[in-house]
Backbone as CSV, one residue per row, in Angstrom:
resi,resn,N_x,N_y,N_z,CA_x,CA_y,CA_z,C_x,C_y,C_z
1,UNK,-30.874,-55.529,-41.744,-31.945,-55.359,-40.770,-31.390,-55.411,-39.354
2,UNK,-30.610,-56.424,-38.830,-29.550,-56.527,-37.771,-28.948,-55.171,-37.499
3,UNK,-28.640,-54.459,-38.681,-27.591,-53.385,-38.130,-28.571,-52.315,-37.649
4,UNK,-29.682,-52.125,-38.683,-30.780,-50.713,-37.938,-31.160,-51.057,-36.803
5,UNK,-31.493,-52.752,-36.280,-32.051,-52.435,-34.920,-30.823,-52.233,-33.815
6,UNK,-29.491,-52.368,-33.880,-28.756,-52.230,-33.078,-28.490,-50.915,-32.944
7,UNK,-28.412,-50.159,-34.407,-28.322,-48.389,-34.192,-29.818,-48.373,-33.182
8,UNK,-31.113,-48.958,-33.493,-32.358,-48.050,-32.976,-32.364,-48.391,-31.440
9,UNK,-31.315,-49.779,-31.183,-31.280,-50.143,-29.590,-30.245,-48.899,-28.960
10,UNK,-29.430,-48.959,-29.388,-28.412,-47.725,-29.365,-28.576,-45.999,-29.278
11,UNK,-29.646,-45.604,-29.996,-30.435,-44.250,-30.144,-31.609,-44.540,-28.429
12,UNK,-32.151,-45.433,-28.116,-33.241,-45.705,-27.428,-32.279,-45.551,-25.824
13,UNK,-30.847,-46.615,-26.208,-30.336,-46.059,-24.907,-29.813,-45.390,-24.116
14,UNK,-29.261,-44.477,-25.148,-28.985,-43.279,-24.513,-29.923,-42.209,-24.542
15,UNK,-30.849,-42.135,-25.220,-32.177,-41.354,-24.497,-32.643,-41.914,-23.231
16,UNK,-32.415,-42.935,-22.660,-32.927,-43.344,-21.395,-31.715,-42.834,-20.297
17,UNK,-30.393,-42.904,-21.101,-29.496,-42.448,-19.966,-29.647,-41.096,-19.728
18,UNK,-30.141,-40.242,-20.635,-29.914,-38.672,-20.206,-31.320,-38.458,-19.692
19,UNK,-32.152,-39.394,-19.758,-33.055,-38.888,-18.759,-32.898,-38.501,-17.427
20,UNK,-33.058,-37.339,-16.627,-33.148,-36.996,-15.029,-32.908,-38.622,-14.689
21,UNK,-32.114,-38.730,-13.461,-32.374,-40.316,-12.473,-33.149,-39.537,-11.571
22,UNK,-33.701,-38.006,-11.356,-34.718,-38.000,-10.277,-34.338,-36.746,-9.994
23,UNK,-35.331,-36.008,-9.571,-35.470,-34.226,-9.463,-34.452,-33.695,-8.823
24,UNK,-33.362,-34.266,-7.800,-32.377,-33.576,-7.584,-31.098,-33.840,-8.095
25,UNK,-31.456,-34.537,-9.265,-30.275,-34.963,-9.969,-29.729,-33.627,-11.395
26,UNK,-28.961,-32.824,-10.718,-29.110,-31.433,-11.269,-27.620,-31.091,-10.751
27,UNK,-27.073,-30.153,-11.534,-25.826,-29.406,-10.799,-25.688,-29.500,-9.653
28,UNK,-25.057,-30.367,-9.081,-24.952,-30.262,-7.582,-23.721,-30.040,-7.074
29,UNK,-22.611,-30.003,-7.713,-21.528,-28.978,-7.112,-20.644,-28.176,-8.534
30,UNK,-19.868,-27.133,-8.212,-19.207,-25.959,-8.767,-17.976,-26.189,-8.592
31,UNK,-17.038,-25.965,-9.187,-15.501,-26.431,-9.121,-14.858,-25.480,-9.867
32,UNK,-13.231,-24.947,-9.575,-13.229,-24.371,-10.574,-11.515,-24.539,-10.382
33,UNK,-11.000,-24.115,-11.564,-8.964,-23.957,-11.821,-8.654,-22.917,-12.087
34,UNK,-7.639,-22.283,-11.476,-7.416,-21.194,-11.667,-5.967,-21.252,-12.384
35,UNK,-5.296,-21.010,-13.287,-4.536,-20.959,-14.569,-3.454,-19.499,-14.304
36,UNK,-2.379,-19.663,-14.756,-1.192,-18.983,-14.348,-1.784,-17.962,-15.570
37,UNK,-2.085,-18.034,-16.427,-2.762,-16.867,-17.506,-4.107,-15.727,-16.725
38,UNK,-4.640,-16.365,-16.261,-5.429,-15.760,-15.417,-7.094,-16.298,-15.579
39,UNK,-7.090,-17.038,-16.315,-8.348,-18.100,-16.882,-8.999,-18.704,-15.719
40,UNK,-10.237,-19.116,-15.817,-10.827,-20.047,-14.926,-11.191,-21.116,-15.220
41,UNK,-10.988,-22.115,-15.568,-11.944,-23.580,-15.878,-13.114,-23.418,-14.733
42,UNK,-14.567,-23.668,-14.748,-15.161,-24.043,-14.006,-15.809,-25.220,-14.648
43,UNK,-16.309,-26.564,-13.508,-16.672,-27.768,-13.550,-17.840,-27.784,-12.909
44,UNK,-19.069,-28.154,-13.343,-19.743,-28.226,-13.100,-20.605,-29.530,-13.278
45,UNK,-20.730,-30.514,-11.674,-20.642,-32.213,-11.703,-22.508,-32.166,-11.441
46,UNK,-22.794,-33.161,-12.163,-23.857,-33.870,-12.005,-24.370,-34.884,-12.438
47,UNK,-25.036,-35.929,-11.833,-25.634,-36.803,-12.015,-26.266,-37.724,-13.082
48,UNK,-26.660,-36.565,-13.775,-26.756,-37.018,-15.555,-25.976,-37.689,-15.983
49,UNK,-26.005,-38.956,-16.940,-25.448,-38.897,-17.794,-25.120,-38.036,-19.371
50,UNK,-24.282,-37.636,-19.415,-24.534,-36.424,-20.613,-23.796,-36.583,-22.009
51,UNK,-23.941,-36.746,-23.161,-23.290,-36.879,-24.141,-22.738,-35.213,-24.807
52,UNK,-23.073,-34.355,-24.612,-22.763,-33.331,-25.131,-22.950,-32.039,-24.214
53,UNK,-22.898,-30.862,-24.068,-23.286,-29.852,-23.173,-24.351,-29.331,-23.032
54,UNK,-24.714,-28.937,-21.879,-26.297,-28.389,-21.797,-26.209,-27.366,-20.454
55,UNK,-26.731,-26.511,-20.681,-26.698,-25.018,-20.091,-25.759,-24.310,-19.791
56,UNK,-25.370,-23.562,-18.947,-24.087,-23.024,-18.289,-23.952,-22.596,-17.304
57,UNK,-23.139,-21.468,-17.131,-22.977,-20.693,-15.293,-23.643,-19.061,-15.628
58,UNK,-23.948,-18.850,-14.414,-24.361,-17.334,-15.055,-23.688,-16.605,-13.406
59,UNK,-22.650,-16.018,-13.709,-21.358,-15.530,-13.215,-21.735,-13.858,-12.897
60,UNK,-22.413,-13.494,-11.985,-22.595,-12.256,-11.614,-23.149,-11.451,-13.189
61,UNK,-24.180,-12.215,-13.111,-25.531,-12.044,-14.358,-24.528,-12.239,-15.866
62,UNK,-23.631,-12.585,-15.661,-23.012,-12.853,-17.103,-23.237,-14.509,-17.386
63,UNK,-23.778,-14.914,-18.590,-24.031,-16.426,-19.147,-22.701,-16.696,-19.949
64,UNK,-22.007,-17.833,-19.075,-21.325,-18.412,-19.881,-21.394,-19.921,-20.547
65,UNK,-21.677,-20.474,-21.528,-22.591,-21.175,-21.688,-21.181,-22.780,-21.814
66,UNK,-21.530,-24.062,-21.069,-20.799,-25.292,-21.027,-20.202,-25.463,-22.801
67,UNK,-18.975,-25.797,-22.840,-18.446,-25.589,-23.870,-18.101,-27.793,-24.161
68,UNK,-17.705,-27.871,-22.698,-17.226,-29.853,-22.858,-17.955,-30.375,-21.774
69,UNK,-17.535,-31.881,-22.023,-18.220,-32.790,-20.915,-17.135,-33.356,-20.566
70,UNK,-16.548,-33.911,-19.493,-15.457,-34.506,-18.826,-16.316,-35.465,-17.750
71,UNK,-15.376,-36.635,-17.581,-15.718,-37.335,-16.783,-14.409,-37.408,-15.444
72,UNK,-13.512,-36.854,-15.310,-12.297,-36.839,-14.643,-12.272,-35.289,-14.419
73,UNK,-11.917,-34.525,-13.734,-11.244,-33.018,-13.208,-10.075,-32.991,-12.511
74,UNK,-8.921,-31.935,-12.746,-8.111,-31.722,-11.834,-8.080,-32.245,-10.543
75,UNK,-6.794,-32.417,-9.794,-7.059,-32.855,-8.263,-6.978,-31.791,-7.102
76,UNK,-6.621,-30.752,-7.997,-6.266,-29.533,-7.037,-7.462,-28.123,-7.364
77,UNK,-8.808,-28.941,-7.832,-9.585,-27.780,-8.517,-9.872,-27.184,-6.872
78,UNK,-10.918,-26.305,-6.629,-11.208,-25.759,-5.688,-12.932,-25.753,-6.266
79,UNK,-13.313,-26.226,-4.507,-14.920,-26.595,-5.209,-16.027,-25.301,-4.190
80,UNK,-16.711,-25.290,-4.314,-17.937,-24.258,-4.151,-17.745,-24.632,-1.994
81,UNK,-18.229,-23.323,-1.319,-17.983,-23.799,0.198,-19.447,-24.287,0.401
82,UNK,-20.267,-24.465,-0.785,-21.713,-25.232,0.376,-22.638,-26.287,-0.552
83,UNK,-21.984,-27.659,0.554,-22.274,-28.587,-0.369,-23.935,-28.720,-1.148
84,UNK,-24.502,-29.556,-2.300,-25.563,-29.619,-2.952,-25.798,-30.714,-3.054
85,UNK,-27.190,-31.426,-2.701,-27.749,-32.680,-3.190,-27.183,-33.719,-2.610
86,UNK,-26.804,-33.547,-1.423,-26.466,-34.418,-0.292,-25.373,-35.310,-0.993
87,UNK,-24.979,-36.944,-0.850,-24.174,-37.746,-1.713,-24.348,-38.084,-2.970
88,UNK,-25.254,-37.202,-3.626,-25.379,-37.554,-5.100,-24.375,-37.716,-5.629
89,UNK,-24.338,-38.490,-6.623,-22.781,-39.103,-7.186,-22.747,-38.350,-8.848
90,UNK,-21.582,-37.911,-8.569,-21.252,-36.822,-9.821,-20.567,-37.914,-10.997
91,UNK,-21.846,-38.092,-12.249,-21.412,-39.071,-13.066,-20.079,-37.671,-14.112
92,UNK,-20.662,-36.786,-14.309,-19.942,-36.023,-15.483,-19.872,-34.802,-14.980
93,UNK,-19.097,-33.704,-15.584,-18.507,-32.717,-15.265,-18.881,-31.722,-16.575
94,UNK,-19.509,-30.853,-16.276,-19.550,-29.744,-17.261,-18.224,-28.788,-17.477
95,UNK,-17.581,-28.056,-18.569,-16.905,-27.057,-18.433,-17.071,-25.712,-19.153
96,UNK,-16.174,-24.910,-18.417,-16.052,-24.060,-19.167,-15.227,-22.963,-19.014
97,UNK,-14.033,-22.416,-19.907,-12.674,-21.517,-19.366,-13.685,-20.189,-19.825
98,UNK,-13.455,-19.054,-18.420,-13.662,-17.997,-18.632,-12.497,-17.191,-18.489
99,UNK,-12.593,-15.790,-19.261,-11.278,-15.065,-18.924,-11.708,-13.575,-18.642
100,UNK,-10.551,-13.224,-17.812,-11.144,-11.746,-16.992,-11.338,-11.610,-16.236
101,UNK,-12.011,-12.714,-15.178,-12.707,-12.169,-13.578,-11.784,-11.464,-12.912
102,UNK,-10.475,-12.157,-12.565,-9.744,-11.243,-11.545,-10.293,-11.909,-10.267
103,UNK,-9.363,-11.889,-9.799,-9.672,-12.167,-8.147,-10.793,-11.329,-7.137
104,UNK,-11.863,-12.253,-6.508,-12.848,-11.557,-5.736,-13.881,-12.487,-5.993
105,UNK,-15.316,-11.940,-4.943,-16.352,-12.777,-4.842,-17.299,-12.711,-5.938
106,UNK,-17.599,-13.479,-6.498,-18.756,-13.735,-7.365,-20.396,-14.671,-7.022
107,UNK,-21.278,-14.222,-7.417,-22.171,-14.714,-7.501,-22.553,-16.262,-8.710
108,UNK,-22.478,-17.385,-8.149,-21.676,-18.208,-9.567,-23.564,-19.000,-9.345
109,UNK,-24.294,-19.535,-10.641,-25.378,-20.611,-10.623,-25.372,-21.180,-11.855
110,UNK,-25.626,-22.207,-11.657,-26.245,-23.190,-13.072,-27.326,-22.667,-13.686
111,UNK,-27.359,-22.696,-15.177,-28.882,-22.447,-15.664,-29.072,-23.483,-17.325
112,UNK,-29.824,-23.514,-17.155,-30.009,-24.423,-18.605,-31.645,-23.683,-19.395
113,UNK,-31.578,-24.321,-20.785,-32.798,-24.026,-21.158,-33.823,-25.161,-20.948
114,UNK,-33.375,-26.222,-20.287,-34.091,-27.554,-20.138,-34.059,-27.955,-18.192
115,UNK,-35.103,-28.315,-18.387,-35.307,-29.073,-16.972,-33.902,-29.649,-16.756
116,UNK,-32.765,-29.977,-17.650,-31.903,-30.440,-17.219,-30.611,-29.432,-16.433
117,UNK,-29.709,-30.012,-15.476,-28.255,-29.313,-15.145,-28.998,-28.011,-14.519
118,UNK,-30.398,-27.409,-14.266,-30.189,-26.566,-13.190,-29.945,-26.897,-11.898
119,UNK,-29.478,-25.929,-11.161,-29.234,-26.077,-10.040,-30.110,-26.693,-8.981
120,UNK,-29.340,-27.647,-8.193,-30.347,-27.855,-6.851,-30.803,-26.889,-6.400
121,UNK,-31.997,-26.969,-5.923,-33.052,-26.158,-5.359,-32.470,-25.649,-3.985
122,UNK,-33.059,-24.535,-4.149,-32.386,-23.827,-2.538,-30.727,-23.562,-2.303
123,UNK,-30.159,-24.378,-3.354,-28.635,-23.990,-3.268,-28.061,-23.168,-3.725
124,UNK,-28.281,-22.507,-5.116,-27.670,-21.593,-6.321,-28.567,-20.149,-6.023
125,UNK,-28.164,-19.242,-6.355,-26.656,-18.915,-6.249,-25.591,-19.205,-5.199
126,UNK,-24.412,-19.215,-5.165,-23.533,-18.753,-4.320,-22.511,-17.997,-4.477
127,UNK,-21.732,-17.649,-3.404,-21.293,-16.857,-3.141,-20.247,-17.528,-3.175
128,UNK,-18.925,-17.085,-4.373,-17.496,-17.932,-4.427,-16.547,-17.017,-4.198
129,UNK,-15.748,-17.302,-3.885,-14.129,-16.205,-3.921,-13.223,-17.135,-5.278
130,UNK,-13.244,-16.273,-6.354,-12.026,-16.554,-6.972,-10.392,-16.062,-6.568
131,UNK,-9.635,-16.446,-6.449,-8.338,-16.382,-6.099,-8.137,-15.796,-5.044
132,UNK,-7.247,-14.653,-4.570,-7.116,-14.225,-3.301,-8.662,-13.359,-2.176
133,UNK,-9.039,-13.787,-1.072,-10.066,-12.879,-0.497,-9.896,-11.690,-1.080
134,UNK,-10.917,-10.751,-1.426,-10.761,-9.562,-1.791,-10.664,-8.456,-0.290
135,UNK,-9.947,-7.583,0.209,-10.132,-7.096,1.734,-10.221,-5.652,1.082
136,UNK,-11.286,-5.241,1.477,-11.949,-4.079,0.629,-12.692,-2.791,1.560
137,UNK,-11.821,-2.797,2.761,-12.587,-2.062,3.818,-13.381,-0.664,3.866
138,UNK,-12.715,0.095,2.167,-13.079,1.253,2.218,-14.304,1.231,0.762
139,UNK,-14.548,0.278,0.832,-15.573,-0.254,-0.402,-15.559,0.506,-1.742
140,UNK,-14.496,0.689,-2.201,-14.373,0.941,-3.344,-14.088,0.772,-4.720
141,UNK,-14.403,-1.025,-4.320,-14.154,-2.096,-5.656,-12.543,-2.478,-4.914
142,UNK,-11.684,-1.564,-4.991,-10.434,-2.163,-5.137,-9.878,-2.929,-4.029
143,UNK,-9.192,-4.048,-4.442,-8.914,-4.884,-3.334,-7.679,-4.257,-2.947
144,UNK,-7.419,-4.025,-1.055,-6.285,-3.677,-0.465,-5.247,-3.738,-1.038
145,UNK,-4.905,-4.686,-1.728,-3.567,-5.050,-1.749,-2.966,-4.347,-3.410
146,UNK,-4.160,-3.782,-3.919,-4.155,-2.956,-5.178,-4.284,-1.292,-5.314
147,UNK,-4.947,-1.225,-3.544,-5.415,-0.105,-3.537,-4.569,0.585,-3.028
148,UNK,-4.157,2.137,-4.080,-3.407,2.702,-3.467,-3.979,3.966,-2.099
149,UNK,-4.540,3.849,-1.823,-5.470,4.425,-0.932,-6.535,3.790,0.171
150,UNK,-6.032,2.267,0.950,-6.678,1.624,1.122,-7.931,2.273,2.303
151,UNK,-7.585,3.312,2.857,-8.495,3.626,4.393,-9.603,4.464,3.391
152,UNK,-9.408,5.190,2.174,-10.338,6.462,1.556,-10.744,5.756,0.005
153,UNK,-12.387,5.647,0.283,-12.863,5.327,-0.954,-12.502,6.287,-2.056
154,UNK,-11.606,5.172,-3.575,-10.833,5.945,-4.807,-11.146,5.150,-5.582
155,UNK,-11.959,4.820,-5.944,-12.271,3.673,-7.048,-11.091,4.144,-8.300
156,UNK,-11.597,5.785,-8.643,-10.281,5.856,-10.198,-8.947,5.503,-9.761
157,UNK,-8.835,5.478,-8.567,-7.086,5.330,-8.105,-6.370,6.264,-8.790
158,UNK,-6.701,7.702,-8.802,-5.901,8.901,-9.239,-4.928,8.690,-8.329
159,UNK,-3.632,9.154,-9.209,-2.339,9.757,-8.603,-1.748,10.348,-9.487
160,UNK,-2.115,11.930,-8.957,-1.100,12.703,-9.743,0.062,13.005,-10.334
161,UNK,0.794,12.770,-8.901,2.419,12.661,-8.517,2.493,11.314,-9.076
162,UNK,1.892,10.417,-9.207,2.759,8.937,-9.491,3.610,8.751,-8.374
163,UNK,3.468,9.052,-6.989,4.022,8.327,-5.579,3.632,7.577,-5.005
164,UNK,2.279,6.328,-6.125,1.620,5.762,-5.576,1.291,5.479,-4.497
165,UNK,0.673,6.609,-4.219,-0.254,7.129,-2.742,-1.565,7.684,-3.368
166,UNK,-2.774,7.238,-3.518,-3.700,7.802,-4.325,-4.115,9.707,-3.626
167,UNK,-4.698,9.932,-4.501,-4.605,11.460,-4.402,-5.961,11.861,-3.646
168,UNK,-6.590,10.764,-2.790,-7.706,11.075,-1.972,-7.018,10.649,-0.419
169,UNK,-5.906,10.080,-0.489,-5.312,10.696,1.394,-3.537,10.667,1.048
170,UNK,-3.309,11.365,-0.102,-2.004,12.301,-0.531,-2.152,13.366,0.482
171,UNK,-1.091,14.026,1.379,-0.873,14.628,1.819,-0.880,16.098,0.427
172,UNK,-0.027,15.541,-0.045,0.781,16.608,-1.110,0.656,15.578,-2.302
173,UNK,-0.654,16.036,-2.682,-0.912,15.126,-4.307,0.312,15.546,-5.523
174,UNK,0.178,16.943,-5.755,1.209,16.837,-6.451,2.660,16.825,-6.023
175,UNK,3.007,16.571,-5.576,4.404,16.975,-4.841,5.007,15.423,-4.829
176,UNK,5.642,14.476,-4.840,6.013,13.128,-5.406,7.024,12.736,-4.046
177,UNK,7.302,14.059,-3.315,8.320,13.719,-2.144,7.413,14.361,-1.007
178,UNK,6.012,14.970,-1.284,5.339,15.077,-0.093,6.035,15.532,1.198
179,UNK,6.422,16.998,0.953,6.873,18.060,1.787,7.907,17.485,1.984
180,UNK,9.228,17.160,1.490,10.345,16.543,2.331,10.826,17.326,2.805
181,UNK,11.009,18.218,3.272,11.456,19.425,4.511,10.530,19.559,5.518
182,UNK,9.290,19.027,5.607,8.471,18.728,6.818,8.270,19.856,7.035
183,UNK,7.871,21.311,6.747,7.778,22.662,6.937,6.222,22.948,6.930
184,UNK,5.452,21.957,6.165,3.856,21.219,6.619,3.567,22.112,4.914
185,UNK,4.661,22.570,3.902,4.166,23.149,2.605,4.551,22.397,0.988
186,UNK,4.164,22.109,0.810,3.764,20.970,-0.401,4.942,21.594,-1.230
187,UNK,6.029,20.521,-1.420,7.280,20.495,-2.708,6.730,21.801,-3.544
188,UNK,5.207,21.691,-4.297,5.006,22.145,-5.703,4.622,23.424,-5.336
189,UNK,4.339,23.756,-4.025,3.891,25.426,-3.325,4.874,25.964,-2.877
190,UNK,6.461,25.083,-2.444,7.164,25.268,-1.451,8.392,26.735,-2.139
191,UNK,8.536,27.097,-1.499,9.507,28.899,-1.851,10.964,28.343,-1.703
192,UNK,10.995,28.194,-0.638,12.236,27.914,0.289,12.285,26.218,0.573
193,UNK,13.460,25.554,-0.323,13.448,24.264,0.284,14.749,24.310,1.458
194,UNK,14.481,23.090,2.262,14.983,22.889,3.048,14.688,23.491,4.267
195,UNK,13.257,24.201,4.724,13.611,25.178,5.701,13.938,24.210,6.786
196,UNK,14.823,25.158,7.873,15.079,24.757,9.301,13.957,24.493,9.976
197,UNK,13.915,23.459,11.051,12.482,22.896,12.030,12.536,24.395,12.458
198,UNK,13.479,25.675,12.959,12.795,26.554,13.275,13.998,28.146,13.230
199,UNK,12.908,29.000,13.077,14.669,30.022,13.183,15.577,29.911,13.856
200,UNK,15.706,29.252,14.975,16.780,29.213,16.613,17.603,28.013,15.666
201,UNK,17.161,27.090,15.144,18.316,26.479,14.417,19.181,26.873,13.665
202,UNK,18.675,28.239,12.562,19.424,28.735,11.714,20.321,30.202,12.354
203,UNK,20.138,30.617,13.608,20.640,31.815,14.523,19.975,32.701,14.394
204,UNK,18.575,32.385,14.191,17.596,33.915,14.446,16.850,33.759,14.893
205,UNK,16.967,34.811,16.152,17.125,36.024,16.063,18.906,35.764,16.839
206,UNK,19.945,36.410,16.578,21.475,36.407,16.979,21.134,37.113,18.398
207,UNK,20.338,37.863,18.496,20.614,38.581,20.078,19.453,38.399,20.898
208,UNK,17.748,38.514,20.581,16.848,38.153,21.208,15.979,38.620,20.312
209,UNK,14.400,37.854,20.434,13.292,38.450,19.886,12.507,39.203,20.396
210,UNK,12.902,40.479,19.143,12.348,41.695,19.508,11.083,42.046,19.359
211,UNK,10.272,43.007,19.904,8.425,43.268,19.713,8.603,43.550,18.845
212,UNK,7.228,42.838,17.957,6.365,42.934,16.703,7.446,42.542,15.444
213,UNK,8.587,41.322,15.897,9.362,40.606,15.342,8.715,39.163,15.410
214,UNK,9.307,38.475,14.258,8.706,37.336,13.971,9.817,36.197,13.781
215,UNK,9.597,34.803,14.277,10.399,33.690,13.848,9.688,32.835,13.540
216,UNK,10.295,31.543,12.960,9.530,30.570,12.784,9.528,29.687,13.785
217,UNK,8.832,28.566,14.200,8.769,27.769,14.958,8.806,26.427,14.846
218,UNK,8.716,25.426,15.197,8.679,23.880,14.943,7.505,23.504,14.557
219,UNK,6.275,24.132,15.452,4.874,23.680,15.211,4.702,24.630,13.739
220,UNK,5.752,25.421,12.801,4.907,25.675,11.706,4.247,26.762,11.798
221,UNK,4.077,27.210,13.100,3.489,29.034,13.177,4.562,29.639,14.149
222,UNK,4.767,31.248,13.049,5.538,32.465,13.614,5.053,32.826,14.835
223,UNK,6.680,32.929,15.694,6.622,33.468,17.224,6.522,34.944,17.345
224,UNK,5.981,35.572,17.857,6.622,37.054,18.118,6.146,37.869,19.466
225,UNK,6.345,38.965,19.993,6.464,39.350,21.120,5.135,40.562,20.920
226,UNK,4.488,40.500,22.024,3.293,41.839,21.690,3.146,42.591,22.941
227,UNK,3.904,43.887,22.730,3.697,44.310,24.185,2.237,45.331,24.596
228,UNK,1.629,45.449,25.553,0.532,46.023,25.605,0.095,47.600,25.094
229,UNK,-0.823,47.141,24.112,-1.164,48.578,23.856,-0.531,48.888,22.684
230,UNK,0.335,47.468,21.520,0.807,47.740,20.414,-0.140,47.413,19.361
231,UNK,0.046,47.406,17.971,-1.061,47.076,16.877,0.154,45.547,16.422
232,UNK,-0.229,44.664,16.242,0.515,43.185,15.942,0.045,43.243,14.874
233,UNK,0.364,42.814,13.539,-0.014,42.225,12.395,0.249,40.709,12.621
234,UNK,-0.270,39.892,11.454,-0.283,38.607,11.524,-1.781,37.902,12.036
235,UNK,-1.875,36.519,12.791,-0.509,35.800,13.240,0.041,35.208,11.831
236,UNK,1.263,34.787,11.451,1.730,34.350,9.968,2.123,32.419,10.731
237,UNK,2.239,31.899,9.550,2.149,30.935,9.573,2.981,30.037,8.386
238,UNK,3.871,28.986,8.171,4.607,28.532,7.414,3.843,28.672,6.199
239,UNK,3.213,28.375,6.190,1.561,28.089,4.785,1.408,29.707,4.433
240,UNK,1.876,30.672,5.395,1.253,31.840,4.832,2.378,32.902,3.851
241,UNK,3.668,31.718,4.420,4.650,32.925,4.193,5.679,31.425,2.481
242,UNK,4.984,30.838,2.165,4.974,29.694,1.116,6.731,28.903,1.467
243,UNK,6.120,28.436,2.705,7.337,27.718,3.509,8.403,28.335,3.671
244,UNK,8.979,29.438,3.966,10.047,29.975,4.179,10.111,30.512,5.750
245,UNK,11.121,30.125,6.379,11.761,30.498,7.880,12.004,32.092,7.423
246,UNK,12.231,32.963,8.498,12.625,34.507,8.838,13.770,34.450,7.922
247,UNK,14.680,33.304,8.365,15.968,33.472,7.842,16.719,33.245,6.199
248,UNK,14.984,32.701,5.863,14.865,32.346,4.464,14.699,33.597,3.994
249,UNK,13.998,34.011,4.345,13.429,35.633,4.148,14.166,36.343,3.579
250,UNK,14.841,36.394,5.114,16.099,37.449,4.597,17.389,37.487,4.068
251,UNK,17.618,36.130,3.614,18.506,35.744,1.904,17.413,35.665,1.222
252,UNK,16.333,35.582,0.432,15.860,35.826,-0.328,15.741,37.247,-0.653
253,UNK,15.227,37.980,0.288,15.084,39.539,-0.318,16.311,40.549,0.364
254,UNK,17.669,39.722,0.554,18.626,40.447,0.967,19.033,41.519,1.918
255,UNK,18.330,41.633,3.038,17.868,42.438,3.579,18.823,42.736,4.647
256,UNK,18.689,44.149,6.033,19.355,44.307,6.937,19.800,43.150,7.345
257,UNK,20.871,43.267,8.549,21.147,42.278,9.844,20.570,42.294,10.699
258,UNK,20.022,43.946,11.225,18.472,43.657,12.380,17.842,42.649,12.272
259,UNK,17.614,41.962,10.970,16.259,41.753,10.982,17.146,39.344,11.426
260,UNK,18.446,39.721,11.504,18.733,38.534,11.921,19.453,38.456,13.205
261,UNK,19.018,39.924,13.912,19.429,39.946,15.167,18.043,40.171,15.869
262,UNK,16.908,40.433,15.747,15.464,40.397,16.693,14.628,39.780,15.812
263,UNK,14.794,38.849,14.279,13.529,38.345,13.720,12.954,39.821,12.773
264,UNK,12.285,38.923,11.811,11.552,39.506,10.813,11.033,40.430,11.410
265,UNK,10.537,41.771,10.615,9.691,42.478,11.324,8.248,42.430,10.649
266,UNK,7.099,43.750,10.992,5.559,43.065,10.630,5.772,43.840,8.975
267,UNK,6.430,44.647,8.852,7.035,45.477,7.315,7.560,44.498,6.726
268,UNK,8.763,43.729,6.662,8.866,42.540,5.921,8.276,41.332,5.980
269,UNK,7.305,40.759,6.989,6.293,40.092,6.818,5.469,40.234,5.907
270,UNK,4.848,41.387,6.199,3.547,42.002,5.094,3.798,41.584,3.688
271,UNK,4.628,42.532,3.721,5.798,42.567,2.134,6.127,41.221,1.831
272,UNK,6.598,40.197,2.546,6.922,38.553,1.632,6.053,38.312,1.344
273,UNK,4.595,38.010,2.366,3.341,37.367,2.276,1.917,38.007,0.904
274,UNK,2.505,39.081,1.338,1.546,39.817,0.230,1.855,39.578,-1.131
275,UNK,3.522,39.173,-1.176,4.045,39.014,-2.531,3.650,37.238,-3.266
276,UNK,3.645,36.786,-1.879,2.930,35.167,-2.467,1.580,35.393,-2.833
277,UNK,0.918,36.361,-2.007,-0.732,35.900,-2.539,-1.108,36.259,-4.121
């Protein structure tokens, strides 16, 4: 008889301990560890006394439901930036390891199916940063420091080339060396590699540029001479002639020496350009 009433004193007192000590005695702060695996412990302290778990976090509308009860936490956890329930004294610690978030802000709150462990009033949700600030200026989910495209919203983070430079401010998406002859024509379009910044580098024209002759230039568009009252073809342009200088020209299609003593003329212009389109 001794022993049932000590179990029924025993059953009686810890139903009195998990009773509320008083309406703001509820989740009143968020804690959490962040784990070299990539895991989160979050702790969740309140006032209760608690023998077992009761409710959970609901993590940017995802429920993850308290798995232990702890009375001790890490010393290096990282706790929520806005305090709850003034000095309420945190008897126990809820937990629970989630996996996946990834670094960035979340929406983190307590919820239970019982008047018990919800959140203080007016406090939950908040607004947490797990691991590094996320700096996300071009709002496209991806954090800077991931994004290969940080100024141009790319959420897929395409890259064609694999020059991890995403392919929404790739100069030359496919091209992996992105014009390395600077001729302003993409590796994978380019005719002529290497062209010269301009024909006068490579010796053309050898004697002077002659009317309705053509060179290339630095800025990327053909020079030529128009005297009044002639018909000019053109104007041609590095892009038009699939990156090739005059002088490319004319080792490619083997041509006179005129044409490397006054510049291309508007007959072999026509003729290269027409042959790219």
């Amino acid at each position: 008889m001794r022993r049932s009433r000590n179990l029924l004193a025993l059953v009686i007192c810890a139903a009195v301990f998990a009773i509320p000590m008083a309406a703001s005695a509820h989740t009143s702060e968020i804690c959490w560890d962040e784990h070299d695996n990539g895991d989160v412990t979050f702790y969740a302290g309140t006032a209760h006394w608690l023998l077992w778990p009761v409710g959970g976090l609901v993590i940017d509308g995802q429920t993850y439901d308290f798995i232990d009860v702890t009375r001790e936490i890490p010393d290096d956890v990282v706790c929520q930036p806005q305090a709850c329930g003034g000095d309420l004294r945190v008897f126990y610690w809820q937990a629970v390891t989630v996996s996946g978030l990834g670094d960035g802000d979340y929406s983190i709150e307590p919820t239970s199916t019982t008047s018990l462990e919800t959140g203080v009033e007016g406090c939950y949700p908040q607004e947490m940063t797990i691991g590094d600030a996320c700096a996300d200026p071009d709002g496209d989910g991806v954090c800077d420091a991931n994004d290969n495209c940080p100024s141009v919203a790319n959420a897929s983070q395409s890259d064609a080339d694999s020059d991890g430079i995403g392919d929404a401010c790739d100069i030359c998406p496919h091209d992996p060396s992105n014009d390395a002859d600077g001729d302003g024509v993409c590796g994978n379009e380019d005719l002529c590699e290497a062209s010269p910044d301009s024909d006068a580098d490579a010796g053309v024209p050898s004697v002077r540029l002659g009317v309705n002759r053509w060179i290339a230039t630095p800025t990327g568009v053909f020079q030529t001479l128009t005297p009044k009252g002639e018909i000019v073809y053109g104007p041609y342009t590095m892009e038009d002639t699939g990156g090739c200088s005059c002088s490319q020209i004319i080792d490619e299609l083997g041509i006179g020496k005129g044409h490397e003593k006054f510049g291309c003329s508007n007959g072999i212009m026509k003729r290269w350009t027409k042959k790219q389109q």
